[in-house]
C-alpha positions in Angstrom: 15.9 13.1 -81.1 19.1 11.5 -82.1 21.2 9.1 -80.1 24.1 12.1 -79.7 21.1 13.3 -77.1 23.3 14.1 -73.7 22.2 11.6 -71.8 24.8 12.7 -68.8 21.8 16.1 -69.3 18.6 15.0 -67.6 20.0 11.5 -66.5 22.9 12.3 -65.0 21.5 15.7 -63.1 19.0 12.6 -61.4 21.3 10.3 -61.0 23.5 12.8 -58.4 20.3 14.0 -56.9 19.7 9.7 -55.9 23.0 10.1 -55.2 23.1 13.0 -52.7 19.1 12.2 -51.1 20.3 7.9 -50.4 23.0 9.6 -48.7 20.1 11.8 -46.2 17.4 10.5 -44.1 15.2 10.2 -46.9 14.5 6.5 -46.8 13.1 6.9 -43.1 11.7 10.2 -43.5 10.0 10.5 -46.9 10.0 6.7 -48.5 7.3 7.1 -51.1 8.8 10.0 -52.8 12.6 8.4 -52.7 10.9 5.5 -54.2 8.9 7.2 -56.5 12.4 9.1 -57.8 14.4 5.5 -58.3 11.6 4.2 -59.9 11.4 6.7 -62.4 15.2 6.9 -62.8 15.3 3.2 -63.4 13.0 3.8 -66.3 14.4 6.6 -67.5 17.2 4.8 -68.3 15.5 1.9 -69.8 13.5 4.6 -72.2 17.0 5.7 -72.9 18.5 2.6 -73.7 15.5 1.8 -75.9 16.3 5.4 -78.0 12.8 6.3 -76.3 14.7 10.0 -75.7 11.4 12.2 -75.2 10.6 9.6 -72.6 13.8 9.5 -71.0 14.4 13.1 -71.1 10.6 13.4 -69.1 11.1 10.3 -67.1 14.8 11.4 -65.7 13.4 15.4 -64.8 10.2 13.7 -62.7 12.7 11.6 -60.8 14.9 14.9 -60.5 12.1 16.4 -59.1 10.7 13.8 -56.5 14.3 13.2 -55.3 14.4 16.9 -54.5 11.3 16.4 -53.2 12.4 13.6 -50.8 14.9 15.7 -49.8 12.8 18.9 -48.8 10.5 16.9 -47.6 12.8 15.3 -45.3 14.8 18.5 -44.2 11.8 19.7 -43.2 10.8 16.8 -40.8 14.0 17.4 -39.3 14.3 20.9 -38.8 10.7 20.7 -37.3 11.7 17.8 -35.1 14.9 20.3 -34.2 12.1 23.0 -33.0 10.2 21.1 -30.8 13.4 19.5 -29.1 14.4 23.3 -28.9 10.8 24.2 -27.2 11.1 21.1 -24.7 14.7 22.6 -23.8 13.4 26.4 -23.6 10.6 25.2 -21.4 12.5 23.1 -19.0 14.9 26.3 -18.4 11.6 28.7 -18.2 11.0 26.2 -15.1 14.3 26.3 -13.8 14.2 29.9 -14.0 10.4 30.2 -12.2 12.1 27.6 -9.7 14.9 29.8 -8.7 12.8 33.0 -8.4 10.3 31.2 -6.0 13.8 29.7 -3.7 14.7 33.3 -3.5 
């Protein structure tokens, strides 16, 4: 590849995913893979700056990917955390209901 390569392409689509997951729960809920996705950025930006553009194009859709990742996998802790709370609440009433019916 030639230097003309977008870079703003690959690079920048990762770059706004970081962007957009750093700005989540991520870092609490799903560390490794937000890690994983700077760490790749970082380099894909180093194989960029090197002319490496096979590399960086690779290297910038992997962290793309594990920063979506980060931020599935974190939705999904909370929505799940977001059910149970739901279940506690939905229980509790199911007891206030049963309590009522039995002072009747």
């Amino acid at each position: 590849m030639h230097r003309s390569w977008p870079r703003w392409s690959s690079i920048g689509r990762a770059r706004t995913a970081l962007r957009n997951v750093q700005s989540t729960d991520a870092q609490e809920l799903a560390p490794v893979e937000l890690d994983r996705a700077r760490s790749k950025f970082q380099r894909a930006e180093a194989a960029y700056a090197e002319e490496e553009y096979d590399d960086a194009r690779r290297l910038a859709q992997e962290s793309l990917a594990d920063a979506e990742l980060a931020a599935a996998k974190a939705n999904a802790i909370n929505a799940k955390r977001s059910a149970e709370e739901l279940e506690k609440s939905i229980a509790v009433l199911r007891q206030e209901i049963e309590r009522a019916r039995s002072g009747m």
